[in-house]
C-alpha positions in Angstrom: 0.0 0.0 0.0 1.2 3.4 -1.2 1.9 5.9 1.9 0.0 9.0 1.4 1.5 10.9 4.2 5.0 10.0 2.9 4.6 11.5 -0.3 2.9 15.1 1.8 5.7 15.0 3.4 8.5 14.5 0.9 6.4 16.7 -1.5 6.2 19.5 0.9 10.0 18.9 2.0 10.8 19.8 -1.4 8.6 22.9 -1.4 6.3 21.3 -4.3 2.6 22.0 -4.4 -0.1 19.0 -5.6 -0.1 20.9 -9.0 3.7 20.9 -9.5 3.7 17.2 -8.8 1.0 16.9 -11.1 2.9 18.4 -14.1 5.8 16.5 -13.2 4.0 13.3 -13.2 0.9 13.7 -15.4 -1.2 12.2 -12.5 -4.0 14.6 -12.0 -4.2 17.0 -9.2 -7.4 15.6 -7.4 -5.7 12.0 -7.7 -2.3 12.8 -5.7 -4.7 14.7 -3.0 -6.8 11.4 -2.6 -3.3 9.5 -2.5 -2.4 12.1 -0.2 -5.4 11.5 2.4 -5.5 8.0 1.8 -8.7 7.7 0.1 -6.6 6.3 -2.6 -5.1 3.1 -1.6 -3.6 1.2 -4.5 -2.2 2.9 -7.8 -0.4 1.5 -10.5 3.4 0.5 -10.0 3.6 2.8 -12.8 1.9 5.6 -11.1 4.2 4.9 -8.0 7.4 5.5 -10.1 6.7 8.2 -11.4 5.3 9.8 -8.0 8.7 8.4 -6.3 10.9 9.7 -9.3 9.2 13.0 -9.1 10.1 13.2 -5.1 13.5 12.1 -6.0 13.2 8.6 -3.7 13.2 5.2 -4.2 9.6 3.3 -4.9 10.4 1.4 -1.7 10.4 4.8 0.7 7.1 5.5 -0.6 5.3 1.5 0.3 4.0 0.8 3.6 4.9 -2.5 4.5 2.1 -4.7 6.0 
């Protein structure tokens, strides 16, 4: 499961706003909120790359281990 409040945080650590991700990514605005919250539990691996290459991590900083 993706971790919403990791991606906040790194986002926010990196002064980006939910748009800027956005245009990095082309994941739409409202979805990276959702992901963000946690109403949005399971994207695509592809979606998670390009979130986690936007935040300059690793895919594995951004999964919550269960």
């Amino acid at each position: 499961m993706l971790n919403g409040l990791k991606i906040r945080e790194l986002r926010n650590m990196k002064g980006y706003t939910t748009l800027d991700v956005s245009n990095f990514t082309q994941i739409s605005k409202s979805y990276i909120e959702e992901l963000e919250r946690g109403t949005k539990h399971n994207p695509s691996f592809m979606k998670v790359v390009l979130l986690a290459d936007a935040l300059g991590v690793k895919v594995d900083e951004l999964v919550v281990r269960e």
